[in-house]
C-alpha positions in Angstrom: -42.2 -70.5 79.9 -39.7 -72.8 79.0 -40.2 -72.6 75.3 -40.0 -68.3 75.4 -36.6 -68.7 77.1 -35.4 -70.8 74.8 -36.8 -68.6 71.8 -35.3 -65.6 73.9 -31.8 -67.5 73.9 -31.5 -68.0 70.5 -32.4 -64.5 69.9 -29.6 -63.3 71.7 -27.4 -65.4 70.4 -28.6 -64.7 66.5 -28.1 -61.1 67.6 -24.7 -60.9 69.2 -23.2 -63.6 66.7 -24.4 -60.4 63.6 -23.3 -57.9 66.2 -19.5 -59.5 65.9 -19.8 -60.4 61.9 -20.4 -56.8 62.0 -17.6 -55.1 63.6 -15.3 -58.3 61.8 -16.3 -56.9 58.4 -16.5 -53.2 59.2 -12.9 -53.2 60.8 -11.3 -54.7 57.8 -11.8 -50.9 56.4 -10.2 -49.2 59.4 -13.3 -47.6 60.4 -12.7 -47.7 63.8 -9.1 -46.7 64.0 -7.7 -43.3 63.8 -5.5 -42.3 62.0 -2.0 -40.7 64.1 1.0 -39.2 63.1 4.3 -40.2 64.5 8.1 -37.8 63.3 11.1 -39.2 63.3 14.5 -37.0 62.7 18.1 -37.7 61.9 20.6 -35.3 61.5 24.0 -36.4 59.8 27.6 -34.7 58.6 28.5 -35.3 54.8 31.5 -34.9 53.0 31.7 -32.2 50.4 29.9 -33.6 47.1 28.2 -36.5 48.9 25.9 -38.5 46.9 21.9 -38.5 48.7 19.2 -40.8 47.8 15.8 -41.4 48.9 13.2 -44.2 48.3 9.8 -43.5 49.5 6.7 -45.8 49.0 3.6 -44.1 49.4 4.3 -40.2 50.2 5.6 -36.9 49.7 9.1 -35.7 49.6 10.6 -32.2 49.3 13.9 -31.0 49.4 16.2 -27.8 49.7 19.4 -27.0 50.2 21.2 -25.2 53.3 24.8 -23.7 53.2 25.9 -26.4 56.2 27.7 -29.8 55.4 24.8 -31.4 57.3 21.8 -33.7 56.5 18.7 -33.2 57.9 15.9 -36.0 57.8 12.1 -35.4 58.9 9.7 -38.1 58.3 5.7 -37.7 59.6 4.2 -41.0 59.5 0.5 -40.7 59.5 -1.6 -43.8 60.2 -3.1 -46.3 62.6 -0.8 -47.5 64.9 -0.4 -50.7 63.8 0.6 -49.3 60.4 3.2 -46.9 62.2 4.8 -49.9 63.6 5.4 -51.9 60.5 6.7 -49.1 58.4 10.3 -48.2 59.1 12.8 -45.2 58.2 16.1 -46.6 57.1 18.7 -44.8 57.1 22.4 -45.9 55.7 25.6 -43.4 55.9 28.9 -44.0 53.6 32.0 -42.5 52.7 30.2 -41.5 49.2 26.8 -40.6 51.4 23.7 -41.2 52.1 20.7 -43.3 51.7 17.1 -43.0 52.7 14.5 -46.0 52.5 11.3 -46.9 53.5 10.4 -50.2 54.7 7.5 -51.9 55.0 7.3 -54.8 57.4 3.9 -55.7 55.9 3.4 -54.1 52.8 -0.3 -54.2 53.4 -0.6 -52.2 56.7 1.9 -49.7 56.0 1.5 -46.0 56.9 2.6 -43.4 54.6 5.7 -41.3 54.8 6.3 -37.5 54.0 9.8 -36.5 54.0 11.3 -32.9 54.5 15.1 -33.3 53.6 17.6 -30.0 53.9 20.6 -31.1 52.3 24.3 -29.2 52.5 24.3 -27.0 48.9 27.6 -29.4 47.3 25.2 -32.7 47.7 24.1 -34.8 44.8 20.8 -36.0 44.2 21.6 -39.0 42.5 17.6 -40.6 43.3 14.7 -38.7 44.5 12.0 -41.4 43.9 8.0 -42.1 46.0 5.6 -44.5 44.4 2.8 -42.4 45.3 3.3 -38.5 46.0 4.6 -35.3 45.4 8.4 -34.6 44.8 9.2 -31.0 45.2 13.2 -30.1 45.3 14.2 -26.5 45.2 17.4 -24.5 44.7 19.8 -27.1 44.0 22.7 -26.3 41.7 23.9 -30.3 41.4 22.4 -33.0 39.1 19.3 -34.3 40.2 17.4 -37.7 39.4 13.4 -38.1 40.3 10.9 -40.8 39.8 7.3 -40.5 41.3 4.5 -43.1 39.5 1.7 -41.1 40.7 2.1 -37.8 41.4 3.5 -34.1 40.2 7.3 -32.8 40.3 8.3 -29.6 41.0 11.5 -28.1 40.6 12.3 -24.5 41.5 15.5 -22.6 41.0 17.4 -25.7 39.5 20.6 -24.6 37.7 22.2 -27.8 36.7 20.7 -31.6 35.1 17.0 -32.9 35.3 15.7 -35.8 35.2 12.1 -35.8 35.8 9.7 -38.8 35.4 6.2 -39.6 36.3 3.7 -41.7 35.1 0.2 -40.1 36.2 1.1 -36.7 37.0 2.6 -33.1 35.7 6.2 -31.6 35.9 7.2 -27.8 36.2 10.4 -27.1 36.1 12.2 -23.5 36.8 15.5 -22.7 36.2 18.3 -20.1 36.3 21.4 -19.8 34.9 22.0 -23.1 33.4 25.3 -24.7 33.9 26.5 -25.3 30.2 26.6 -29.0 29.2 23.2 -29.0 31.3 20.4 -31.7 30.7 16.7 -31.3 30.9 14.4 -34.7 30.4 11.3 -34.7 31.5 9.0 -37.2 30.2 4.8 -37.6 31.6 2.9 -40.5 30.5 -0.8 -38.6 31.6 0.0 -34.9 32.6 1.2 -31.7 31.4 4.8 -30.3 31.3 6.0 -27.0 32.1 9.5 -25.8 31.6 10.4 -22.1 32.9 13.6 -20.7 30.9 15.7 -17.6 31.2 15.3 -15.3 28.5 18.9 -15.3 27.5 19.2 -19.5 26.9 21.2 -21.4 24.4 20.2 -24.5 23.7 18.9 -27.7 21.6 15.0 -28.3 22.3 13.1 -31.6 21.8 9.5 -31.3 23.1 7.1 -33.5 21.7 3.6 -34.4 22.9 1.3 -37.6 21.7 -1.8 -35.8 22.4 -1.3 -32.5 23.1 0.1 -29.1 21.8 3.7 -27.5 22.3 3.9 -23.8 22.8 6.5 -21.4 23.4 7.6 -17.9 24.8 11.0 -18.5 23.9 12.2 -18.4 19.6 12.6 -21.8 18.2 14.9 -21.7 15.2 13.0 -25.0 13.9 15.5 -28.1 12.7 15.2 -28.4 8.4 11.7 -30.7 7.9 10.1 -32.3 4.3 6.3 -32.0 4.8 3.3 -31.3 2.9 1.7 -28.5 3.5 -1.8 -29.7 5.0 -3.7 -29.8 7.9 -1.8 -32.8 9.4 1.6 -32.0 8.6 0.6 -28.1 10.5 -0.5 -30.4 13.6 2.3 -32.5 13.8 4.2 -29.1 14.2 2.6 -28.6 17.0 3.0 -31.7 18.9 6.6 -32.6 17.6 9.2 -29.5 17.6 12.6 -29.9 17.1 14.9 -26.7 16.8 17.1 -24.4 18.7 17.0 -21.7 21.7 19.3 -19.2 21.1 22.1 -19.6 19.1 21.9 -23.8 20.4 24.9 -25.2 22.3 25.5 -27.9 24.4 22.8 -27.9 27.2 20.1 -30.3 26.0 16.3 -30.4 26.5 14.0 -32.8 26.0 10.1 -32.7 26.9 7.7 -35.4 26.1 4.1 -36.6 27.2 1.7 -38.8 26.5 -1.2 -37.0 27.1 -1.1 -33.9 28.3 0.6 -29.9 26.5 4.2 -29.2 26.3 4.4 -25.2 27.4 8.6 -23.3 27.5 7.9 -20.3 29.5 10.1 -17.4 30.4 10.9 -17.4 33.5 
């Protein structure tokens, strides 16, 4: 009797000591939290021409513009709530603007961040930038500056500078009515790029594409070129053109990608 009490001890004991190894390894995955969301808002007055930036970490951003000389901040948090609690929204206010951050306490259990910005229509995006997510900005008629390293851009309605980076993902870009003196550069090291033009553009274009093709809706008056006339010299024309929009002028463009086509639309 003795002996089967004893075996019956160790039993349990075998058992409950696997049980706990068990839950130990499976929670190091998370599978037992669930994920929450948490949204916190700021509201803040800017002078006229204030300069906004906004550093995000893992998450979306998007952005428009409102015809009020206020900021307006949403961030949803979504994760566990340990993650919640270690990841912070800073926010510092100037006399030349604002600043957006994310901080992570522990960069290893942090949660991610999307952001909904309205900004007054005179701000200045002078850094839109998430390490991973989508940036989309829309009808903004001031210089904008945007940086995701994985993840698409979007810009819609844009009438002033661009610049656009990303290292795995695409970039469309619409515009209207450039400002003259206007700059377009978006460069992709794995994705596509897409610019939308007006039909009536004057411009100098630089679109060139490592793997890829460059089309075009618009006429491109091409720059003077010595080649021979062969089948690689007909597809470097295709990946590397160089030329003019219009009758050219001052508002430069300048497309390039990795990987990944090169199309100038109409818009």
């Amino acid at each position: 009797m003795k002996k089967s009490i004893a075996i019956a001890l160790v039993c349990i004991s075998s058992c409950s000591s696997y049980r706990l190894e068990s839950i130990n390894f499976l929670s190091k995955f998370d599978l037992w939290k669930k994920s929450k969301e948490e949204i916190v808002t700021h509201e803040q007055t800017l002078a006229p021409n204030s300069k906004i930036s906004i550093e995000n970490t893992k998450g979306a951003i998007s952005i428009r513009t409102w015809n009020k000389p206020k900021l307006l901040i949403e961030a949803t948090k979504k994760g566990s709530d340990e993650e919640i609690r270690l990841t912070k929204v800073e926010t510092l206010y100037t006399k030349e603007g604002a600043s957006i951050k994310t901080v992570a306490l522990k960069p290893d259990r942090q949660c991610s961040i999307d952001y909904t910005l309205i900004i007054p229509q005179n701000a200045i995006l002078s850094l839109v930038q998430t390490n991973k997510g989508e940036i989309l900005i829309k009808n903004v008629s001031t210089p904008i500056k945007a940086h995701t390293e994985y993840g698409s851009l979007t810009f819609q309605n844009i009438s002033n500078s661009v610049q656009a980076s990303t290292k795995y993902g695409s970039i469309s870009i619409q515009t209207k009515n450039l400002k003259p003196s206007s700059k377009i550069v978006a460069m992709a090291q794995k994705g596509s790029i897409k610019l939308l033009l007006p039909a009536e553009i004057n411009a100098t274009l630089y679109a060139k594409t490592d793997k890829g093709i460059v089309t075009s809706d618009h006429p491109i008056t091409l720059e003077p070129r010595t080649l021979k006339i062969c089948q690689a010299s007909l597809s470097e024309l295709k990946r590397d053109v160089r030329g003019s929009l219009g009758h050219g002028g001052e508002t430069t463009i300048k497309l390039h990608t990795s990987r990944g086509n090169v199309k100038v639309l109409e818009a």
